[in-house]
C-alpha positions as CSV (number, residue, x, y, z in Angstrom):
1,X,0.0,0.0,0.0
2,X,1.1,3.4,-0.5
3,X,1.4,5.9,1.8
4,X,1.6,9.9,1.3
5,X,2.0,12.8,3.3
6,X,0.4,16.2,3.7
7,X,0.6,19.3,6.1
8,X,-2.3,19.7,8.3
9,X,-3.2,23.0,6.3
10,X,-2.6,21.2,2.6
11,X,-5.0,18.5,3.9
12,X,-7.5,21.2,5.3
13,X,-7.4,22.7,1.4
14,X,-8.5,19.3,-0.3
15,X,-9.8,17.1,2.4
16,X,-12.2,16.1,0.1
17,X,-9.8,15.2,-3.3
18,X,-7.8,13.6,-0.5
19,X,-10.7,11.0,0.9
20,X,-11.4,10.1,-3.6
21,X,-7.3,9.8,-3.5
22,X,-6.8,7.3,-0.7
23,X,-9.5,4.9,-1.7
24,X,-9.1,5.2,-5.4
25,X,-5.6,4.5,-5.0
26,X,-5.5,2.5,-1.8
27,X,-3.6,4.5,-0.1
28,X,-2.6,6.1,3.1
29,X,-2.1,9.9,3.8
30,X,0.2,10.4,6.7
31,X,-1.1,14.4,8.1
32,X,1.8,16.4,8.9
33,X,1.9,19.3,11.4
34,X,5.2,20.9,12.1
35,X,6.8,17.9,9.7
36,X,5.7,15.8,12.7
37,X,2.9,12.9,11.7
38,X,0.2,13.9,13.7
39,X,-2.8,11.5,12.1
40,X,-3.4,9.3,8.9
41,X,-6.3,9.2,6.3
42,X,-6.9,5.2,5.1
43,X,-9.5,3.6,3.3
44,X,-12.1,2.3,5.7
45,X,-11.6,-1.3,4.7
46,X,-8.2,-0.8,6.2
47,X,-8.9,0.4,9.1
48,X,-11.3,-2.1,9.4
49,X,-9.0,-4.8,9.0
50,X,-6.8,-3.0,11.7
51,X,-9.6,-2.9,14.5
52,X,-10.2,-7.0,13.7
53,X,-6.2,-7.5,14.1
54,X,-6.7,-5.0,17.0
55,X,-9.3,-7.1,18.7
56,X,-7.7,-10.8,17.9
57,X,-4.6,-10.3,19.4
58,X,-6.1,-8.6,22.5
59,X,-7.9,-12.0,22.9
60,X,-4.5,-13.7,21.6
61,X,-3.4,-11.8,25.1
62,X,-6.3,-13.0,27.3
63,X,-6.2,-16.7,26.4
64,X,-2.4,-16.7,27.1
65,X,-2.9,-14.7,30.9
66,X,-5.9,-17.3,31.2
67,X,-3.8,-20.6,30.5
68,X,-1.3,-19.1,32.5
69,X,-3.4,-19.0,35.4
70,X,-5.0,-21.9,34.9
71,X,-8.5,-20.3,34.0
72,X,-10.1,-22.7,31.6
73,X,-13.0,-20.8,29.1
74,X,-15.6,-23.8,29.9
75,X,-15.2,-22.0,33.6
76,X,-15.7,-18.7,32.3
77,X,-18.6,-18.9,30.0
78,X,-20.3,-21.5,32.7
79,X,-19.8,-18.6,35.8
80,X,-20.9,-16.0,32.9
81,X,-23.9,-18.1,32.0
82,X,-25.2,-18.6,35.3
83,X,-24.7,-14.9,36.5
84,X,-26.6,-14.0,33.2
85,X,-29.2,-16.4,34.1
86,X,-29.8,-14.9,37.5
87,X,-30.6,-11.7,36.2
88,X,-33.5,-13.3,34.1
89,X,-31.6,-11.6,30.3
């Protein structure tokens, strides 16, 4: 994918041309303030797929602390379950 940069005030000038750019050409825009990266413009398909990495290694994390500790997920969903239960949802 390929990325390119504008300033903050470039961006602000053709924020719209810049959105058609980025997913016509599947590419990121790195904003710039100062010369400093201060935010990026991507295609939402993208970002998309970043929040589902995101989200599956957060759960990688969890299910490594759990077998770690020795929590099993049968005990989890069956303590979750019950709890659930006794608040009639």
């Amino acid at each position: 994918m390929a990325t390119k940069e504008v300033t903050i005030t470039d961006g602000k000038k053709g924020f719209t041309g810049l959105i058609k750019e980025s997913v016509a050409n599947n590419e990121d825009i790195v904003i710039t303030k100062r010369g400093r990266p201060v935010a990026v413009l991507l295609p939402y398909k993208e970002y998309a797929d970043l929040r589902k990495l995101r989200t599956y290694l957060k759960m990688l994390e969890i299910s490594t602390e759990m077998n770690k500790t020795g929590i099993k997920a049968k005990n989890v969903y069956a303590a979750s379950k019950k709890e659930l239960e006794g608040r009639g949802l």
